[in-house]
Kinemage of the C-alpha trace (Angstrom):
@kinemage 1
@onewidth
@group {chain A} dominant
@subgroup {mainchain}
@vectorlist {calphas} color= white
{ca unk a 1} P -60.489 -4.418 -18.725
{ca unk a 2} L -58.287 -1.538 -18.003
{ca unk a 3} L -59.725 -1.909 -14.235
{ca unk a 4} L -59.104 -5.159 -14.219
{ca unk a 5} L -55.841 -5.162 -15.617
{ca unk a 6} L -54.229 -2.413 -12.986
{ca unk a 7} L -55.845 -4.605 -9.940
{ca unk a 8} L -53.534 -7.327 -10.927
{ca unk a 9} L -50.765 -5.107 -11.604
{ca unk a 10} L -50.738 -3.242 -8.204
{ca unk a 11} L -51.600 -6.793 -6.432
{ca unk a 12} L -48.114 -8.291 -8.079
{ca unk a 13} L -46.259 -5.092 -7.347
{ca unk a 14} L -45.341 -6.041 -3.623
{ca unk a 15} L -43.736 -9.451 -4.529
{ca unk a 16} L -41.919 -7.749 -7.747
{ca unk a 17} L -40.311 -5.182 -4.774
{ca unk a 18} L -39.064 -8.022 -2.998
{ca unk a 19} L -37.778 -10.040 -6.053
{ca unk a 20} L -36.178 -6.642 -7.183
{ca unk a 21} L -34.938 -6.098 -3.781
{ca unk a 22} L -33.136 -10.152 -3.950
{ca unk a 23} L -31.655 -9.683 -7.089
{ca unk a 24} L -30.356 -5.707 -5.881
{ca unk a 25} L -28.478 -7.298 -3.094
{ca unk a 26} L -27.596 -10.932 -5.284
{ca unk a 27} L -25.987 -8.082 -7.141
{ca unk a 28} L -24.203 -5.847 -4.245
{ca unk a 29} L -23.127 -9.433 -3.554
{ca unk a 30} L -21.535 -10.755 -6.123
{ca unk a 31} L -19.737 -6.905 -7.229
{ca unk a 32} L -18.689 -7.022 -3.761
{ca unk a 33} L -16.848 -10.534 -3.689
{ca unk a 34} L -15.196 -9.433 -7.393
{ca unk a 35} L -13.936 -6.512 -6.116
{ca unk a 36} L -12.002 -8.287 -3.081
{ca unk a 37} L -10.822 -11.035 -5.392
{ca unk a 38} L -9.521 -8.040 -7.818
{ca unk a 39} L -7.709 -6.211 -5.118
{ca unk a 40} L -6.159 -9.548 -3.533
{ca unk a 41} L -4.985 -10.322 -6.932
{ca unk a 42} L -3.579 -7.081 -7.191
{ca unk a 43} L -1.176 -6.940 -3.981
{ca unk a 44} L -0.174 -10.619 -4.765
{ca unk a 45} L 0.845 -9.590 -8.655
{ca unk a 46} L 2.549 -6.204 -6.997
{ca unk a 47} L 4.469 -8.102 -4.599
{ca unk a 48} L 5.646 -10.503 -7.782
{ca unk a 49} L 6.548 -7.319 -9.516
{ca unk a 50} L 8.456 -5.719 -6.894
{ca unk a 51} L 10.848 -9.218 -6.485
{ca unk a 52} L 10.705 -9.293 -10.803
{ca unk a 53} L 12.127 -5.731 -10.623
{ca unk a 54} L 14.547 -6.129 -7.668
{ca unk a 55} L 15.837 -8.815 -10.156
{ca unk a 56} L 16.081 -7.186 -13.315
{ca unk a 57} L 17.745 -4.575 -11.498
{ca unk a 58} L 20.821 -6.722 -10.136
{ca unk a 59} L 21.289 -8.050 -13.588
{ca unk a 60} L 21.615 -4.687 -15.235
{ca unk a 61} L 24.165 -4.023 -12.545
{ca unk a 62} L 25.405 -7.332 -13.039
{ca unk a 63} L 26.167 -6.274 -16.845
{ca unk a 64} L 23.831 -8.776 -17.962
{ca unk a 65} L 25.718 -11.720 -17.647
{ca unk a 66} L 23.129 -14.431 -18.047
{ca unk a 67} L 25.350 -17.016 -16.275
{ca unk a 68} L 26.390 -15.159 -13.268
{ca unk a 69} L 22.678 -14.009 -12.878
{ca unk a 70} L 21.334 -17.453 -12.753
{ca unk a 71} L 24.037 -18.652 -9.966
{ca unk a 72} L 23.084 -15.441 -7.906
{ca unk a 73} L 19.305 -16.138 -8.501
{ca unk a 74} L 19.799 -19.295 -6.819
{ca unk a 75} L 22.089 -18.025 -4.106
{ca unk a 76} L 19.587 -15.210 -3.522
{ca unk a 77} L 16.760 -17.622 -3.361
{ca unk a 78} L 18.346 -19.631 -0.670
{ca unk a 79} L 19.328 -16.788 1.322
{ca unk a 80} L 15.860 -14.879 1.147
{ca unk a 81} L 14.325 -15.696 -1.607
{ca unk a 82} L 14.489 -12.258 -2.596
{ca unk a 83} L 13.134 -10.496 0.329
{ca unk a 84} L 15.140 -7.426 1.294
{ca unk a 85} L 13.469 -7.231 4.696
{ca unk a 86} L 14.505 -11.282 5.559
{ca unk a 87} L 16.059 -11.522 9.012
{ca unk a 88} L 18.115 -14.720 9.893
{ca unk a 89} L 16.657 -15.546 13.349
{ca unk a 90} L 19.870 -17.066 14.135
{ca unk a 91} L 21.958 -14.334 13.727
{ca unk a 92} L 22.331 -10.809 12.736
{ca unk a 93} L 21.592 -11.804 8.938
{ca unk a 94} L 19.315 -8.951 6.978
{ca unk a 95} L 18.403 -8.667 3.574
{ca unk a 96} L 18.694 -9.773 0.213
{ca unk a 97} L 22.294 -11.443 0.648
{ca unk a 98} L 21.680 -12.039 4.338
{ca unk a 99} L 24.610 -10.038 4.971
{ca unk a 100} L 25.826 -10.090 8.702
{ca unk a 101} L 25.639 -6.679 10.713
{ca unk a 102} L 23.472 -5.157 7.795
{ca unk a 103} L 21.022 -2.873 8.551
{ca unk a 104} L 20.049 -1.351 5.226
{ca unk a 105} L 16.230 -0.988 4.658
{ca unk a 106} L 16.846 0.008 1.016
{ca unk a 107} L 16.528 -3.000 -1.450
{ca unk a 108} L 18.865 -1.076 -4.034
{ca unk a 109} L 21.786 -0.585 -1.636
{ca unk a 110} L 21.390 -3.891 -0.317
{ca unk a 111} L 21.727 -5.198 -4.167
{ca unk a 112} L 24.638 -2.831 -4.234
{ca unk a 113} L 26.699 -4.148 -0.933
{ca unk a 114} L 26.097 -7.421 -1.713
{ca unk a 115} L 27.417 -7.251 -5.181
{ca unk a 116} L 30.373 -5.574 -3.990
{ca unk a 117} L 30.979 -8.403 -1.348
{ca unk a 118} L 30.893 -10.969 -3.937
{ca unk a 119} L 33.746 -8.681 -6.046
{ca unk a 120} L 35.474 -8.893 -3.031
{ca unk a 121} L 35.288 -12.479 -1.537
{ca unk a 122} L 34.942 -14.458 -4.979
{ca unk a 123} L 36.581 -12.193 -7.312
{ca unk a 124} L 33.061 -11.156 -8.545
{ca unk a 125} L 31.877 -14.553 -9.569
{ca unk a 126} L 28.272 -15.107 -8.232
{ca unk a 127} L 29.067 -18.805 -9.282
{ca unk a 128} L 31.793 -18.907 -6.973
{ca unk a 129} L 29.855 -17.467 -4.125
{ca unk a 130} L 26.766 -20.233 -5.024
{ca unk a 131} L 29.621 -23.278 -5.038
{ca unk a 132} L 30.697 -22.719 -1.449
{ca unk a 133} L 27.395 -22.023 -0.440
{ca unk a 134} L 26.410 -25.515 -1.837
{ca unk a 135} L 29.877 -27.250 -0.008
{ca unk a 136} L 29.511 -24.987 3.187
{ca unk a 137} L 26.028 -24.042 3.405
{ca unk a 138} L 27.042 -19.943 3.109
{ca unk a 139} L 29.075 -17.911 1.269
C-alpha cells in the first residue's frame, strides 16, 4: 500500500504546485491592492490633518473666540477653502486669505498677515470681514 499510496501522491503533486502557485499570487494580489488603498487613505487623511491643524492654529491665535472663528472659517472657505498655496487666476490673489500681492509660501505667516489685515480693516472682527464679503463679494 505504501507503493501505492506515494504513486498517487507524486501524481497529484503537479496540480497541488499550480493550485499553490494561484492562491500565492491570489495572495500577492489582494496584499498588494490593501496596501495601495492604505497608503491612498493615508495622504487623503494627512491632507485633512494638515487643513484641521492650519485651523486649530488660527483659533489659538485668534484667542479662541468661538464666534469670530466660525465667521473666519467661512470667509476662509470661500476664499480658499483653506489652501495656503490657492492662487486667484484673476488676479494676484495667494493664499489662505487670498491676499493681493502676497507671496508667502508659509501657511503660518500667511495665518499671521491675514489676521493682522482683518485688525486693521475691520477692527479685528472676522465677522465684519465675512459681512462685506457676503454684500460685496470680498473683504
Amino acid at each position: 500500500m505504501h507503493s501505492v499510496g506515494s504513486s498517487l501522491a507524486f501524481g497529484l503533486k503537479p496540480k497541488m504546485r499550480a493550485r499553490k502557485g494561484q492562491l500565492a499570487r491570489c495572495w500577492l494580489f489582494g496584499i498588494a491592492l490593501f496596501v495601495l488603498q492604505t497608503f491612498a487613505l493615508d495622504i487623503a487623511e494627512s491632507q485633512e490633518l494638515r487643513i484641521n491643524t492650519l485651523k486649530q492654529i488660527t483659533f489659538h491665535k485668534m484667542n479662541y473666540s468661538f464666534k469670530e472663528f466660525y465667521c473666519l472659517d467661512e470667509l476662509l472657505h470661500k476664499e480658499s477653502r483653506w489652501n495656503y498655496k490657492a492662487k486667484n487666476p484673476k488676479s494676484s490673489a495667494f493664499g489662505l486669505f487670498q491676499m493681493i500681492g502676497n507671496k508667502e509660501q508659509d501657511p503660518i505667516k500667511q495665518i499671521d498677515k491675514g489676521l493682522r489685515y482683518i485688525e486693521h480693516r475691520y477692527s479685528g472682527s472676522a465677522c465684519k470681514a465675512l459681512a462685506h464679503h457676503k454684500l460685496k463679494g470680498w473683504y
